[in-house]
Each structure stands twice: as C-alpha cells, then as structure tokens.
N, C-alpha and C positions, 0 to 999 in steps of 0.2 A: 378671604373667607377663613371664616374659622373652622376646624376639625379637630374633633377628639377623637383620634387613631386607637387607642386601646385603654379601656377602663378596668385595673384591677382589681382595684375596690377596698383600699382601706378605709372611706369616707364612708361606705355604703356598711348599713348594718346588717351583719355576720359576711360584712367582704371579702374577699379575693385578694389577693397581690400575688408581685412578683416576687418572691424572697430566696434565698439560701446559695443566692449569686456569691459569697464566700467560697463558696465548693469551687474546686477544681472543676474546670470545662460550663463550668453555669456560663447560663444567659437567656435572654431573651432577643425573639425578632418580630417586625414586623411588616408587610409588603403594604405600601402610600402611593398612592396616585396623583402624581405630580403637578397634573395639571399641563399648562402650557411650559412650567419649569420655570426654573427661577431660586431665585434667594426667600428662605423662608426662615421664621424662630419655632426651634424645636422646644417646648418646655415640658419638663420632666418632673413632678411631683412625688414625693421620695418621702422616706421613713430611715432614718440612722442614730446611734448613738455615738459612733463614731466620730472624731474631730475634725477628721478630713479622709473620706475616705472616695477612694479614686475606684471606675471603671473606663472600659473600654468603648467609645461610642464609635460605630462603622456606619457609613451612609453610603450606602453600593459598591461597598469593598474599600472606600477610605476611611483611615483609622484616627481618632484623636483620642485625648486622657479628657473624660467631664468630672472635675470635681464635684465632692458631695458635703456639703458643713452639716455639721453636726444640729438634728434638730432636739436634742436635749431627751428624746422619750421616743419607742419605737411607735407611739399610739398620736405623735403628733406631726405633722407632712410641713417639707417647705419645697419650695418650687428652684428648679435651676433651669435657664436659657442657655440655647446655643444658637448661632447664627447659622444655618445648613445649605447646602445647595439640591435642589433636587433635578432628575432628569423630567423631561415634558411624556406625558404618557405613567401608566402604573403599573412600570418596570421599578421601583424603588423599593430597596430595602436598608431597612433602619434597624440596628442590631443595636443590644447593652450586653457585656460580656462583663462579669466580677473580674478582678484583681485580686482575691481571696481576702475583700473586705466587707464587710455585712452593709449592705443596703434592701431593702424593701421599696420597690414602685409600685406606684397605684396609677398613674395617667398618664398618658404621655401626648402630648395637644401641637398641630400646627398651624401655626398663623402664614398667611403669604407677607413676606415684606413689604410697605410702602415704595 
C-alpha cells in the first residue's frame, strides 16, 4: 500500500514546507505505522539549489547520510528513495536532520516493498 506520511506543501498553492534545516539543531519527525514490518521505499520530495546537499535520515534511532541533487530552482521538487526497514506496529519514527545545507521538503511517501 501506498502512504503519504506528511504533506508540506510546496506543490499546493500558498504551501507549506519543511525549510531552514540549514540551522543548527533543525529537522523534522515523523511517527508511521509499520504495519506487519518489513522492508519499505521511503521517498522524499525536496526543493535545493544546492549541488549536493547531504541530511541526516534516522529510522528508530538508525542514522544514514540521504543525499539531495541539486533541483536547479528552490520553486521546482525532485524526489529521492531510500530502502527502510520498519518495525511491525506504530512504534516508528522517521526523522530528517540538516547538515547546515539548505533543503526544502514538501512529502514525504511510503510504499511497502514487493
């Protein structure tokens, strides 16, 4: 099944987002409901000018670097996947911490793996 976990809304007009994850101690979280658990694709729809600009992703306290490529215009989004694990039940949380590089999210969606 599909799920869109949180919608902050650059797409939507006079939207929302996540931004100013540059700052020291930024980020965002969110608590997901795992389901029966398993292997899922987290995909993250972003805003950068940046060339490569790296954050912090945590999935119940484990840490990896998600890179972010450069979408050319802070007003146009391109999508990054990750492969995740989650726990069974809606004990999970999904964290994005800045690196003190400028990123903008607007959704962030999970799919369960085949």
């Amino acid at each position: 099944p599909h799920v869109r976990v949180a919608d902050f809304g650059i797409a939507k007009v006079g939207g929302g987002l996540v931004h100013g994850l540059h700052q020291a101690g930024a980020g965002c979280a969110v608590s997901v409901d795992g389901g029966s658990g398993g292997t899922f694709e987290l995909t993250i729809a972003y805003a950068t000018e940046m060339k490569n600009a790296r954050c912090e992703l945590i999935i119940n306290g484990t840490s990896q670097t998600i890179a972010f490529l450069s979408t050319d215009s802070w007003n146009a989004t391109k999508q990054v996947s990750q492969t995740i694990q989650l726990k069974q039940g809606n004990d999970n949380r999904i964290e994005i911490k800045g690196r003190g590089q400028g990123v903008n999210l607007d959704y962030i969606e999970i799919n369960k793996s085949r």
